[in-house]
PDB file of N, CA, C and O in Angstrom, chain B, residues numbered from 101:
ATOM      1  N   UNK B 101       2.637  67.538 -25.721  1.00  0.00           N
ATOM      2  CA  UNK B 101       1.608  66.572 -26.033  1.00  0.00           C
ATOM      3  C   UNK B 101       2.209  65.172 -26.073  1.00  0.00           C
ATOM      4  O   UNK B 101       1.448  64.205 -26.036  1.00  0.00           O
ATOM      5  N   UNK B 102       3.250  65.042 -26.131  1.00  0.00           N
ATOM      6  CA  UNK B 102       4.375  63.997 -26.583  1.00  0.00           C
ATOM      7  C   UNK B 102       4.134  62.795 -25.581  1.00  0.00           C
ATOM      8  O   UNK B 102       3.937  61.597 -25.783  1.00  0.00           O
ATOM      9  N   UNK B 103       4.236  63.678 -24.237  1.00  0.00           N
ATOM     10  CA  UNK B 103       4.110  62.846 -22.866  1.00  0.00           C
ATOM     11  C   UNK B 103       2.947  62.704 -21.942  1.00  0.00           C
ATOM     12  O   UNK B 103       3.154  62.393 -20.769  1.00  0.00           O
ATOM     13  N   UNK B 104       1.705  62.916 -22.398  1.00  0.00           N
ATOM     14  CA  UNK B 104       0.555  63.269 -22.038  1.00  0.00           C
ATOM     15  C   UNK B 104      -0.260  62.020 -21.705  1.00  0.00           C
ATOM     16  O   UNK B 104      -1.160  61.882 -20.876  1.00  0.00           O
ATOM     17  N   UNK B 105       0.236  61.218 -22.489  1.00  0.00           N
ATOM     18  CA  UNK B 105      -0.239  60.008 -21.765  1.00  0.00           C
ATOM     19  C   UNK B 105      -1.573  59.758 -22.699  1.00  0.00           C
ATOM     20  O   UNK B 105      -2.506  59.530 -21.929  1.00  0.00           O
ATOM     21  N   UNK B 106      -2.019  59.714 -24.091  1.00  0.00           N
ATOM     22  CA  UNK B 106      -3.423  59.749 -24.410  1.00  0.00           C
ATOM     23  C   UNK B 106      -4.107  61.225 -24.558  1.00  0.00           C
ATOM     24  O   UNK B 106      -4.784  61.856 -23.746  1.00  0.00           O
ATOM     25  N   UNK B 107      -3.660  61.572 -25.981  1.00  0.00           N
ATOM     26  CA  UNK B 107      -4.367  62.901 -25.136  1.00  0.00           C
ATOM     27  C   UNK B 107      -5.677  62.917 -25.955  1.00  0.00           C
ATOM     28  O   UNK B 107      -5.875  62.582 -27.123  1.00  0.00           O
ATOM     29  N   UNK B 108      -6.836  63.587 -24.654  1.00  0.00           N
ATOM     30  CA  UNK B 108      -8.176  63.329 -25.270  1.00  0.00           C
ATOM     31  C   UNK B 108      -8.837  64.536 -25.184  1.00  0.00           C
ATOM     32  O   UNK B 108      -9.976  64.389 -24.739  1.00  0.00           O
ATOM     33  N   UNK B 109      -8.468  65.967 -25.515  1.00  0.00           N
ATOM     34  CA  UNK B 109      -8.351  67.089 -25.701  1.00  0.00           C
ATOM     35  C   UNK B 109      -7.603  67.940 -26.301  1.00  0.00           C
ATOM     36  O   UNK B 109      -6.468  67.628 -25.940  1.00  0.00           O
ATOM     37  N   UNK B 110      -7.513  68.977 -27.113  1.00  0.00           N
ATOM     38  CA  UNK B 110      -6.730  69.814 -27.624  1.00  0.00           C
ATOM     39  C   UNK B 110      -7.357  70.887 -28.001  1.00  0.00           C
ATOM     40  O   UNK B 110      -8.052  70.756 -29.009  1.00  0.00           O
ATOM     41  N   UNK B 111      -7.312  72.410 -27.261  1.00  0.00           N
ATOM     42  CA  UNK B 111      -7.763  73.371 -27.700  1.00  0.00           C
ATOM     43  C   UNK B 111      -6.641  74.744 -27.738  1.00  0.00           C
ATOM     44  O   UNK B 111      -5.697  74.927 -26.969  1.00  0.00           O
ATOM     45  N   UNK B 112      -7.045  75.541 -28.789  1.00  0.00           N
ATOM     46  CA  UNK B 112      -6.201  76.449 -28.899  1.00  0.00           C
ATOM     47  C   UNK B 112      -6.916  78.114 -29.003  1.00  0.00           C
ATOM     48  O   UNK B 112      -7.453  78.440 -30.061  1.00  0.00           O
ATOM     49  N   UNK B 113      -6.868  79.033 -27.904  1.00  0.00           N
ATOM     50  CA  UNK B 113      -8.068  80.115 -28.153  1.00  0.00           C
ATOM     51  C   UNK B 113      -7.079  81.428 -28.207  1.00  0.00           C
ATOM     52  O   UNK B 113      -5.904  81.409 -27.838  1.00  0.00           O
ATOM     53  N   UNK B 114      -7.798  82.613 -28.754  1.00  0.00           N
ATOM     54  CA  UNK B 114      -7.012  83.789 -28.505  1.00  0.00           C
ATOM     55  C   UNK B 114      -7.734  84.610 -28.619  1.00  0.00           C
ATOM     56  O   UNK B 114      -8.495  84.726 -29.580  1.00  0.00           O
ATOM     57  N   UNK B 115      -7.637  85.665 -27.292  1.00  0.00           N
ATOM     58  CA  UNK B 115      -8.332  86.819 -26.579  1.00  0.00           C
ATOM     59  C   UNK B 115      -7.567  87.782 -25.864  1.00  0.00           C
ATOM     60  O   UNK B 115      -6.405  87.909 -25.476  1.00  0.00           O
ATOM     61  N   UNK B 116      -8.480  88.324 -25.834  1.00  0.00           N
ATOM     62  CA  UNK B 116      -7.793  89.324 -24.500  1.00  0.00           C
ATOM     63  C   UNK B 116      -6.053  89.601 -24.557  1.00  0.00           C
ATOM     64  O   UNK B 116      -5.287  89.345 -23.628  1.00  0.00           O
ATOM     65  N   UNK B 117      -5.823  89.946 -25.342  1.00  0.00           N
ATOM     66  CA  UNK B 117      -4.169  89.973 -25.430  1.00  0.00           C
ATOM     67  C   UNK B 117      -3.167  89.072 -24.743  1.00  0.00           C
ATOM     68  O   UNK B 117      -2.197  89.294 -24.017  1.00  0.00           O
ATOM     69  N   UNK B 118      -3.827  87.802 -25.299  1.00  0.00           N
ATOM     70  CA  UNK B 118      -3.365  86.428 -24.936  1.00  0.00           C
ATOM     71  C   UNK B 118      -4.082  85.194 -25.064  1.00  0.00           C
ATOM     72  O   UNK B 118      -5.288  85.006 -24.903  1.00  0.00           O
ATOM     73  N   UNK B 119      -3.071  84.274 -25.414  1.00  0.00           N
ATOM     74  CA  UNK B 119      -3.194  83.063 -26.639  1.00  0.00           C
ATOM     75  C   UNK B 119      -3.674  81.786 -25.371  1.00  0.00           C
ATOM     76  O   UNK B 119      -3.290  81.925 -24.209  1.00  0.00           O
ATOM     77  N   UNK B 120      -4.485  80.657 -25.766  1.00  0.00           N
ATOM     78  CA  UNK B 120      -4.506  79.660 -24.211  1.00  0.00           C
ATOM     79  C   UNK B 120      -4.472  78.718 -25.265  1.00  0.00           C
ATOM     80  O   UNK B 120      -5.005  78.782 -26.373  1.00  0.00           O
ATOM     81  N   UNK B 121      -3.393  77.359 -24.492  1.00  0.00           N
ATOM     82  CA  UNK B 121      -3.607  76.214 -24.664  1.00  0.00           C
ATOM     83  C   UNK B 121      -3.843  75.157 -23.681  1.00  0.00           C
ATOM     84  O   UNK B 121      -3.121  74.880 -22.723  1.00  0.00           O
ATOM     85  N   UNK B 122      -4.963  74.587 -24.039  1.00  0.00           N
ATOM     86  CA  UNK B 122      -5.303  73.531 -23.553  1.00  0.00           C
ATOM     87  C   UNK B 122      -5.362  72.219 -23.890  1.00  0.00           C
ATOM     88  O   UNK B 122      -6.032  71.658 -24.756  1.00  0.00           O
ATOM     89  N   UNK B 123      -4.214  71.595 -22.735  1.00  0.00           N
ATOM     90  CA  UNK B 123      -4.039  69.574 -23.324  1.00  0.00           C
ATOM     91  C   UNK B 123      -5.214  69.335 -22.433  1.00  0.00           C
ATOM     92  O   UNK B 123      -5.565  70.162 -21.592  1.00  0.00           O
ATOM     93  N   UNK B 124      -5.950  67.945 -22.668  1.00  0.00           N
ATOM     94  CA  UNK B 124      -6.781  67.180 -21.715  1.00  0.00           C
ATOM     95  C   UNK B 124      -5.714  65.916 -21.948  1.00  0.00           C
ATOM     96  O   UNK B 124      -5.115  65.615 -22.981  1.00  0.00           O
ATOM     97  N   UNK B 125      -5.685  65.328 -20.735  1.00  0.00           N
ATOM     98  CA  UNK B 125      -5.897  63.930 -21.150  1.00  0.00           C
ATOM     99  C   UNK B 125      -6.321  62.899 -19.916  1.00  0.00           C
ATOM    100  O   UNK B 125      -6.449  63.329 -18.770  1.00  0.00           O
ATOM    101  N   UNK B 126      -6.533  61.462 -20.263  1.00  0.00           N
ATOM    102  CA  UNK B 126      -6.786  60.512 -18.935  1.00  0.00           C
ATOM    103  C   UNK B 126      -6.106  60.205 -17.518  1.00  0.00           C
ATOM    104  O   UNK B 126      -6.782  59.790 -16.577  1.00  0.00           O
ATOM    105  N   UNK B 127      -4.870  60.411 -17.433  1.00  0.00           N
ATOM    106  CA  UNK B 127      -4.291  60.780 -16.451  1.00  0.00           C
ATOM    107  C   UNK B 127      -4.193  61.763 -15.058  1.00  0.00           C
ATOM    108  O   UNK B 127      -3.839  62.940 -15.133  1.00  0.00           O
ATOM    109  N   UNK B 128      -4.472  61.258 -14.087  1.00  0.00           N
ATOM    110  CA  UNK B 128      -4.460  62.120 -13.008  1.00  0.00           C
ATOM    111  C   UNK B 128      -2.881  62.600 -12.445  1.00  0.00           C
ATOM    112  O   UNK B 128      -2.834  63.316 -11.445  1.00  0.00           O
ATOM    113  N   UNK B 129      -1.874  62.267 -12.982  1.00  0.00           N
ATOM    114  CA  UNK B 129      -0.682  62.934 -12.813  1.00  0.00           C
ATOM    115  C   UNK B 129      -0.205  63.756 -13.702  1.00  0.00           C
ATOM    116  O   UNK B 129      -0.144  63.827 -14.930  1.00  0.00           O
ATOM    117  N   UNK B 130       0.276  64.651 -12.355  1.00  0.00           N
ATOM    118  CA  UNK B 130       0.806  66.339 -12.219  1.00  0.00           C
ATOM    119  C   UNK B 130       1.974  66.430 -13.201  1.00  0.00           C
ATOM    120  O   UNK B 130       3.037  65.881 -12.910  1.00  0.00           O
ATOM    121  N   UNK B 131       1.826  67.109 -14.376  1.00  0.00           N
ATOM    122  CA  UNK B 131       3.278  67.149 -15.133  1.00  0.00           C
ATOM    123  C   UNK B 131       3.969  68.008 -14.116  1.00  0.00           C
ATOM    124  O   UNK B 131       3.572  68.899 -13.365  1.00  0.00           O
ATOM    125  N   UNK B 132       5.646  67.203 -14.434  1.00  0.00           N
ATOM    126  CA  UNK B 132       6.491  67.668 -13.673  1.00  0.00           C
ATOM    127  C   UNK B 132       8.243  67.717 -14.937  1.00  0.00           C
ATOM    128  O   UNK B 132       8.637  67.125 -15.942  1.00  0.00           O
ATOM    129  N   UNK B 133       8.689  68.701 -14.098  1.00  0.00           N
ATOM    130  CA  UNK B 133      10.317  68.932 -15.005  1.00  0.00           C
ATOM    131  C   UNK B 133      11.042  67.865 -14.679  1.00  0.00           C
ATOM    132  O   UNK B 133      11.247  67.466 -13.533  1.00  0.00           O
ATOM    133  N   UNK B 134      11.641  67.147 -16.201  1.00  0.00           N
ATOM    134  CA  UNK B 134      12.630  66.022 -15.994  1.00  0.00           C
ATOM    135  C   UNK B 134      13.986  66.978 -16.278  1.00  0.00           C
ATOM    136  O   UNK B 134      14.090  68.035 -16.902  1.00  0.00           O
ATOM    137  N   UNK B 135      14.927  66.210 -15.599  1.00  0.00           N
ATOM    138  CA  UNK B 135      16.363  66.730 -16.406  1.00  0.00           C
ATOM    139  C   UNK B 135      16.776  66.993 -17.219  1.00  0.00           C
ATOM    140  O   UNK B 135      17.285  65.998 -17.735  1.00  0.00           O
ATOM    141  N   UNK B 136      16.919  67.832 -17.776  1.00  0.00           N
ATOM    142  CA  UNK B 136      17.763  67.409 -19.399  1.00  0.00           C
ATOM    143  C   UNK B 136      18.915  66.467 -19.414  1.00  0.00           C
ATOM    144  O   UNK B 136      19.610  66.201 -18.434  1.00  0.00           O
ATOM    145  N   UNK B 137      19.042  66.030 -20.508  1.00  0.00           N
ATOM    146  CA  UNK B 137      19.821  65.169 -20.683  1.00  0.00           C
ATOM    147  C   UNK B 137      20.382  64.987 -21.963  1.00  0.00           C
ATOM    148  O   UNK B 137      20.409  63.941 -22.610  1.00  0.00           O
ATOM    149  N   UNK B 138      20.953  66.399 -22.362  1.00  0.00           N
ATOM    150  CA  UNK B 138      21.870  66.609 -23.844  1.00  0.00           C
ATOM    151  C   UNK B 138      22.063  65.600 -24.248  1.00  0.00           C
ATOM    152  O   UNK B 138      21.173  65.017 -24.866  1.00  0.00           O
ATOM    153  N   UNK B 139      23.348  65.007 -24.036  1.00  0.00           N
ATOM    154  CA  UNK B 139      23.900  63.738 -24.636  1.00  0.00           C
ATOM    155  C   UNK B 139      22.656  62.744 -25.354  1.00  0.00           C
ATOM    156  O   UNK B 139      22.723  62.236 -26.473  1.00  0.00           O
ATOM    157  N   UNK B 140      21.626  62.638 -24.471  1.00  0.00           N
ATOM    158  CA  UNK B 140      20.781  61.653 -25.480  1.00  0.00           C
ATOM    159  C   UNK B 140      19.771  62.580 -26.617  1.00  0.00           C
ATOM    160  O   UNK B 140      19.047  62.121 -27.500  1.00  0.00           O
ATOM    161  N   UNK B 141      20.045  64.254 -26.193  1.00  0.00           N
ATOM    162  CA  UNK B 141      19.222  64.736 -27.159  1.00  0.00           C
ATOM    163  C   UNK B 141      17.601  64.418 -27.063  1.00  0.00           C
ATOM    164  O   UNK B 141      16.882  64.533 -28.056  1.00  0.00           O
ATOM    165  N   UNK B 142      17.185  64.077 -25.995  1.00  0.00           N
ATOM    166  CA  UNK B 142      15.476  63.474 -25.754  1.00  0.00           C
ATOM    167  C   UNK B 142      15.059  64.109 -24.793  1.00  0.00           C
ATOM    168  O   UNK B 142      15.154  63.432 -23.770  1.00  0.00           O
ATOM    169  N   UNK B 143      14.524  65.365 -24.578  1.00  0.00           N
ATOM    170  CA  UNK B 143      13.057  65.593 -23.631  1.00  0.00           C
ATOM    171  C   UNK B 143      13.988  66.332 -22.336  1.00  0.00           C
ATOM    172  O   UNK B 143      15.152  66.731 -22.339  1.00  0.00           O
ATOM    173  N   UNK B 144      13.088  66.327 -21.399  1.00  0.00           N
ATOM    174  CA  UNK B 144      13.298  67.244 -20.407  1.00  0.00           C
ATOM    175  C   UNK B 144      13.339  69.189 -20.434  1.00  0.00           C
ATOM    176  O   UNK B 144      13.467  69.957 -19.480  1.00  0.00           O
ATOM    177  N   UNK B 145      13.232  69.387 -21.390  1.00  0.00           N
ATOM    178  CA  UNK B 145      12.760  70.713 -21.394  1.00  0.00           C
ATOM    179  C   UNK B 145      11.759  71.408 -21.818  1.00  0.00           C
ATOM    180  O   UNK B 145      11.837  72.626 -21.978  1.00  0.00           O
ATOM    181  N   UNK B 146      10.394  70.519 -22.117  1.00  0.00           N
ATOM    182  CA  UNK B 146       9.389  70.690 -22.227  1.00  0.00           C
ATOM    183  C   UNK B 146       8.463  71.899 -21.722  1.00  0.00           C
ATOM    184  O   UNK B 146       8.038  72.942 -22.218  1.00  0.00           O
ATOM    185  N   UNK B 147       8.340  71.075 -20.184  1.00  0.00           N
ATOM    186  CA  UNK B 147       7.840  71.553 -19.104  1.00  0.00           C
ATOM    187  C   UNK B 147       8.077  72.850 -18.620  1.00  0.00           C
ATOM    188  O   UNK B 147       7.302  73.788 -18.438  1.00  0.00           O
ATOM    189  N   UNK B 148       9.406  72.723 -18.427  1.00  0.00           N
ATOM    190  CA  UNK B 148      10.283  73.905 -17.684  1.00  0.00           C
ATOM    191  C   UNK B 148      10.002  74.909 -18.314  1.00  0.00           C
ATOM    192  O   UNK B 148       9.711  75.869 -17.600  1.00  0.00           O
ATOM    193  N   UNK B 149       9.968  75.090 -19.482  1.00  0.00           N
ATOM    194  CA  UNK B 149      10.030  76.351 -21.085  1.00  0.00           C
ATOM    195  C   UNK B 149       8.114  76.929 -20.705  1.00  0.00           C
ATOM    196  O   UNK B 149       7.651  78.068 -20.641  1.00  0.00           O
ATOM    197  N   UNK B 150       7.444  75.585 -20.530  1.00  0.00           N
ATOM    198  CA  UNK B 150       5.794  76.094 -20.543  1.00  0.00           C
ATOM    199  C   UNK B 150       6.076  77.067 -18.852  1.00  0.00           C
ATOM    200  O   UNK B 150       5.762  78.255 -18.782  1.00  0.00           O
ATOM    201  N   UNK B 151       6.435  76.625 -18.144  1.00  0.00           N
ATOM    202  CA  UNK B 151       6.325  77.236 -16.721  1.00  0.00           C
ATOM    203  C   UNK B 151       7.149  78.462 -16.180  1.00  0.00           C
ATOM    204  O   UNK B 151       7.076  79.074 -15.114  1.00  0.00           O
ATOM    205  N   UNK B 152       8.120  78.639 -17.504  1.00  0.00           N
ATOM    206  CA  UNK B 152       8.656  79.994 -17.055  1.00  0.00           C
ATOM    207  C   UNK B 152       8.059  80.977 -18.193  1.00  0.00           C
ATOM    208  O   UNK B 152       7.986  82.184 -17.964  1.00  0.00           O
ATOM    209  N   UNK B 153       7.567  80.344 -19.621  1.00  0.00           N
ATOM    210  CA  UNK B 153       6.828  81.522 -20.283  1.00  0.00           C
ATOM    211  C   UNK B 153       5.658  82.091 -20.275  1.00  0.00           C
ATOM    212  O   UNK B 153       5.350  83.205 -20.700  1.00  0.00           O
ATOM    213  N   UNK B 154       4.731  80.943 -19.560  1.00  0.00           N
ATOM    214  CA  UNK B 154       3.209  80.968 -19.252  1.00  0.00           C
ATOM    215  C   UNK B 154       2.851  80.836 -18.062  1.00  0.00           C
ATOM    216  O   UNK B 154       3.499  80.428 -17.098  1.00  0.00           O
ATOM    217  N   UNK B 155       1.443  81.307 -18.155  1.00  0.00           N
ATOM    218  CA  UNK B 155       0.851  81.561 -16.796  1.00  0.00           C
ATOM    219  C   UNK B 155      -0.037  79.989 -16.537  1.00  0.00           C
ATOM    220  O   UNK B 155      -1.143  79.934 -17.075  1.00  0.00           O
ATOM    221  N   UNK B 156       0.421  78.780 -15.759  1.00  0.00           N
ATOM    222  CA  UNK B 156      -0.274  77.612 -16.292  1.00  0.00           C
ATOM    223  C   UNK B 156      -1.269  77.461 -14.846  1.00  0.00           C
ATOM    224  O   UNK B 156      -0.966  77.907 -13.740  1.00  0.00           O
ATOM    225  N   UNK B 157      -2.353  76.809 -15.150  1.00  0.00           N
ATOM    226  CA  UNK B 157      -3.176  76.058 -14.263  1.00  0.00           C
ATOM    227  C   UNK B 157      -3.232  74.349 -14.733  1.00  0.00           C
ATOM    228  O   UNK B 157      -2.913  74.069 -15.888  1.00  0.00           O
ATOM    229  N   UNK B 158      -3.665  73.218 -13.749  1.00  0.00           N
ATOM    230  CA  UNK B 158      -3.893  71.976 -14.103  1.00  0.00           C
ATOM    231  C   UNK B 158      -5.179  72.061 -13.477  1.00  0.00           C
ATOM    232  O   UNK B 158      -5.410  72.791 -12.514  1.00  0.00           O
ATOM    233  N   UNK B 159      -5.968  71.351 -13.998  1.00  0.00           N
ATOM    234  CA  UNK B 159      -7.434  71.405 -12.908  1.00  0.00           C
ATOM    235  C   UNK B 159      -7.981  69.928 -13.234  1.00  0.00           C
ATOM    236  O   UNK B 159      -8.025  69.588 -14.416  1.00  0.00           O
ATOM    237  N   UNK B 160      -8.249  69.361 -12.593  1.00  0.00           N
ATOM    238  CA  UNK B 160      -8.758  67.957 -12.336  1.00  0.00           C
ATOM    239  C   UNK B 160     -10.095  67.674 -13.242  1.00  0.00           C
ATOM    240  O   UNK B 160     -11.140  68.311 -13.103  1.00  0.00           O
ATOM    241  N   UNK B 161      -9.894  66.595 -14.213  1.00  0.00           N
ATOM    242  CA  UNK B 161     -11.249  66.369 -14.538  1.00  0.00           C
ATOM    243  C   UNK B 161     -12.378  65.547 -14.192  1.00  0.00           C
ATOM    244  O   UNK B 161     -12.426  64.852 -13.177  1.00  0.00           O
ATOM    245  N   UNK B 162     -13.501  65.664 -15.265  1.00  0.00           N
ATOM    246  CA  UNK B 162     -14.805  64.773 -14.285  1.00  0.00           C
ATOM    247  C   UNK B 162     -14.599  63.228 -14.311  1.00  0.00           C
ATOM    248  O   UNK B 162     -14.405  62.958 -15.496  1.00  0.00           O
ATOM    249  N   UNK B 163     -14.553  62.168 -13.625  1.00  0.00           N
ATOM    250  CA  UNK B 163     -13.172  61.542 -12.861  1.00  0.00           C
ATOM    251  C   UNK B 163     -11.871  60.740 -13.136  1.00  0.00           C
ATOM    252  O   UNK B 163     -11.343  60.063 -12.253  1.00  0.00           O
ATOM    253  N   UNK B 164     -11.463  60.825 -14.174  1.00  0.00           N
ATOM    254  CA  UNK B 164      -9.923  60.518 -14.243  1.00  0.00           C
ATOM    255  C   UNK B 164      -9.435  61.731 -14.987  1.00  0.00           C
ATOM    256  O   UNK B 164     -10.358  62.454 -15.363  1.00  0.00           O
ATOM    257  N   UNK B 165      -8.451  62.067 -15.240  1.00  0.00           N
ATOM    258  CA  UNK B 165      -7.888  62.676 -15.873  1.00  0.00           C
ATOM    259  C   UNK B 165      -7.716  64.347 -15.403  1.00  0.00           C
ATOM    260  O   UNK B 165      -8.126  64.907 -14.386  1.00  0.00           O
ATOM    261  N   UNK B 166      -7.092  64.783 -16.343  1.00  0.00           N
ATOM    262  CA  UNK B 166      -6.895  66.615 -16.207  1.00  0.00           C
ATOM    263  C   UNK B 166      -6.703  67.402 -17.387  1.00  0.00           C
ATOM    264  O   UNK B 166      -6.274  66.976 -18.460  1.00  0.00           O
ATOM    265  N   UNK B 167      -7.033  68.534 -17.135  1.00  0.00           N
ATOM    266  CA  UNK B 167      -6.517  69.399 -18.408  1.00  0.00           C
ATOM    267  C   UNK B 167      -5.290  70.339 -17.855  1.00  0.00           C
ATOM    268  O   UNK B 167      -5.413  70.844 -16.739  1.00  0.00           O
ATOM    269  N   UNK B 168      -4.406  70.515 -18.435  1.00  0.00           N
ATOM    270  CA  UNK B 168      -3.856  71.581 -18.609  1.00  0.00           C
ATOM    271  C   UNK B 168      -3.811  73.032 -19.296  1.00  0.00           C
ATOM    272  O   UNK B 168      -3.693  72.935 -20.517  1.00  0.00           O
ATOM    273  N   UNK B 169      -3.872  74.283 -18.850  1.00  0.00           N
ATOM    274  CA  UNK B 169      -3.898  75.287 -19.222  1.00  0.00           C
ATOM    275  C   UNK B 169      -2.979  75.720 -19.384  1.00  0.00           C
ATOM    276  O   UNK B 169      -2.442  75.587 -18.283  1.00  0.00           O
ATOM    277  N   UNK B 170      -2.067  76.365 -20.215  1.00  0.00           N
ATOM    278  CA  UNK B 170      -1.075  77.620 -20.613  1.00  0.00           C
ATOM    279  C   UNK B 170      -1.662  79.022 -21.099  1.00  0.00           C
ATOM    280  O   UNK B 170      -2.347  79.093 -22.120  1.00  0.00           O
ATOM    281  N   UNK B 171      -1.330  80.238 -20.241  1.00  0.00           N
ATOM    282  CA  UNK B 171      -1.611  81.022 -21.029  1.00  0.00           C
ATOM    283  C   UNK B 171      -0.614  82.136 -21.358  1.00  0.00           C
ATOM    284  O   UNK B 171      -0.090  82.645 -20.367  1.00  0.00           O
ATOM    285  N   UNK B 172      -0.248  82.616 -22.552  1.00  0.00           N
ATOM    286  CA  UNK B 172       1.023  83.097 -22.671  1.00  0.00           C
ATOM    287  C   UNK B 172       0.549  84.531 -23.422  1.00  0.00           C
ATOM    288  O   UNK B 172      -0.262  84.714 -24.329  1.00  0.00           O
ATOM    289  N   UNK B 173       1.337  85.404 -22.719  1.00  0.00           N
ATOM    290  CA  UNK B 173       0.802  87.190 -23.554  1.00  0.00           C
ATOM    291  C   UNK B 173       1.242  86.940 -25.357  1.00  0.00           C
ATOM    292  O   UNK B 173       2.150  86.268 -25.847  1.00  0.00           O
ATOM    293  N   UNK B 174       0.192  87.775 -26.005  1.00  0.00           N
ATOM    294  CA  UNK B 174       0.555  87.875 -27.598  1.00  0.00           C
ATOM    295  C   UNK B 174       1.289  88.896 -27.828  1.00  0.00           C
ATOM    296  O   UNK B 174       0.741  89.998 -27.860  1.00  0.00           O
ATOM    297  N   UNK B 175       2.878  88.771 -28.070  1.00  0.00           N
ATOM    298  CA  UNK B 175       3.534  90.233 -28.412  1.00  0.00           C
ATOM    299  C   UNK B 175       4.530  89.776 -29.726  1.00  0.00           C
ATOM    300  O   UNK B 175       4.639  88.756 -30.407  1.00  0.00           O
ATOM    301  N   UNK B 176       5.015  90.757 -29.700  1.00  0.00           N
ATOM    302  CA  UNK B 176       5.594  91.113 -30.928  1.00  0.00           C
ATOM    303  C   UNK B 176       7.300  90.050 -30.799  1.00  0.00           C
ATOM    304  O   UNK B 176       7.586  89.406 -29.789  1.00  0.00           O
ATOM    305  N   UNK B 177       7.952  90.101 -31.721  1.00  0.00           N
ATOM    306  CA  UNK B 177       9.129  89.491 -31.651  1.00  0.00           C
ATOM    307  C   UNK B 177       9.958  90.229 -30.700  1.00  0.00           C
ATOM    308  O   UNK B 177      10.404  89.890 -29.604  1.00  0.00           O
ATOM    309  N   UNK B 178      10.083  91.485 -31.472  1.00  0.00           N
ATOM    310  CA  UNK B 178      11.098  91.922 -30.601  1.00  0.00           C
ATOM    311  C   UNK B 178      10.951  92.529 -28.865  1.00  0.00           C
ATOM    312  O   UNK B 178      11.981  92.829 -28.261  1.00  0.00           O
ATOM    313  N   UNK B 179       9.372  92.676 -28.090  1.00  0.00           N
ATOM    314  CA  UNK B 179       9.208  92.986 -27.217  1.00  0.00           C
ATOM    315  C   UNK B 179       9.406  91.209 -26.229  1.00  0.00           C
ATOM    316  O   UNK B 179       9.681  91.069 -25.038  1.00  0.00           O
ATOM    317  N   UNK B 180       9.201  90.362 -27.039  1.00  0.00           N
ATOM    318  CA  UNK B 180       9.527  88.991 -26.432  1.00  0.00           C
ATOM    319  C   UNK B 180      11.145  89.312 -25.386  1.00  0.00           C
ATOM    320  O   UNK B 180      11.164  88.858 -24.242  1.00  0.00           O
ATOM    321  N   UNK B 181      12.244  90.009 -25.862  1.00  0.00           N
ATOM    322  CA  UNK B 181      12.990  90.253 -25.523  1.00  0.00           C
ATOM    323  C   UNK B 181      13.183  90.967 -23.762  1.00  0.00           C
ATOM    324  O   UNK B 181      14.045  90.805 -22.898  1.00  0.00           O
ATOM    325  N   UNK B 182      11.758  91.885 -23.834  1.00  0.00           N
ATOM    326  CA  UNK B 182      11.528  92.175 -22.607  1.00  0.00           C
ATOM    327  C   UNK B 182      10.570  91.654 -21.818  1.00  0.00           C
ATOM    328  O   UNK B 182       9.903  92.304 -21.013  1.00  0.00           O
ATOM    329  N   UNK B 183      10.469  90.327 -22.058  1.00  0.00           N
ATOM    330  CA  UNK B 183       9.238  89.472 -21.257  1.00  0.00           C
ATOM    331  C   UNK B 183       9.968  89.360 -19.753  1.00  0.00           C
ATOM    332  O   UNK B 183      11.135  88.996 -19.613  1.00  0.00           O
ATOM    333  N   UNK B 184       9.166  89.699 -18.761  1.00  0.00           N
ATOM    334  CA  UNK B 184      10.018  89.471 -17.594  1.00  0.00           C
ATOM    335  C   UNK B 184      11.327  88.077 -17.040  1.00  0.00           C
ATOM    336  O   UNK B 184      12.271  87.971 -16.257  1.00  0.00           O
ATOM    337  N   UNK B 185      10.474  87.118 -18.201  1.00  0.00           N
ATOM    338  CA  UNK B 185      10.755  86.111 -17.982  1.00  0.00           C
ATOM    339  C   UNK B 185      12.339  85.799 -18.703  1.00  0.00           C
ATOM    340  O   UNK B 185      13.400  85.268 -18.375  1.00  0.00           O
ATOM    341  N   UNK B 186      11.780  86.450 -19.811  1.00  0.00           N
ATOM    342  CA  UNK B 186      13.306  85.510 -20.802  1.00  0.00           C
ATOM    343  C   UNK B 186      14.281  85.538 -20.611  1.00  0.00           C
ATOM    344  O   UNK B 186      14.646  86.707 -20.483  1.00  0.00           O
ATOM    345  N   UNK B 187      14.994  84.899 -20.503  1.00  0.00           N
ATOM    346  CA  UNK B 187      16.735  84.473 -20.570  1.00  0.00           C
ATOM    347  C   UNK B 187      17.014  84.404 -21.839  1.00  0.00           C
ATOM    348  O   UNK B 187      16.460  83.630 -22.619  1.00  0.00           O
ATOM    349  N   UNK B 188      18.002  85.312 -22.168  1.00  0.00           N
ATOM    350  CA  UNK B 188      19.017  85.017 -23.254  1.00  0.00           C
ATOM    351  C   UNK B 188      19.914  83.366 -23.085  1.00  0.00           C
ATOM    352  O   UNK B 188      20.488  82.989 -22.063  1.00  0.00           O
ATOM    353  N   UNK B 189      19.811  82.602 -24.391  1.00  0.00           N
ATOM    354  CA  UNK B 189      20.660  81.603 -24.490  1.00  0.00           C
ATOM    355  C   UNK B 189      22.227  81.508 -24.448  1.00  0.00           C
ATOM    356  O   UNK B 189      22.783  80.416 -24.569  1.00  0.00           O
TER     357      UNK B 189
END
């Protein structure tokens, strides 16, 4: 939400054996992955973390702006372990 530019939406739902979040905001640009950049300790792994744990859509709104969708399965702690996705740190 940090980098969203205005945000003029925020919803949070849970169904179907899985949780959705949705940012809106005024902006018609595509979030994209910045670098990390340890040393300053600021940002860049935002993005990357939403796009390898969730299933995301962006969809254009009625005319400026967009929402973003995340939708991520509801499981348990320890089955998180076998998410196809996760990497051990």
């Amino acid at each position: 939400v940090r980098h969203a530019g205005g945000v003029t939406g925020f919803r949070v739902s849970i169904g179907d054996g899985e949780v959705e979040i949705s940012v809106s905001d005024g902006s018609q640009a595509r979030p994209c992955e910045r670098t990390p950049r340890p040393l300053v300790r600021e940002g860049g792994y935002g993005w990357g973390l939403v796009t390898r744990l969730a299933r995301v859509e962006v969809v254009a709104g009625p005319g400026d702006g967009k929402t973003v969708r995340a939708r991520l399965p509801l499981t348990s702690a320890h089955s998180a372990y076998e998410h196809p996705r996760f990497v051990p740190a």
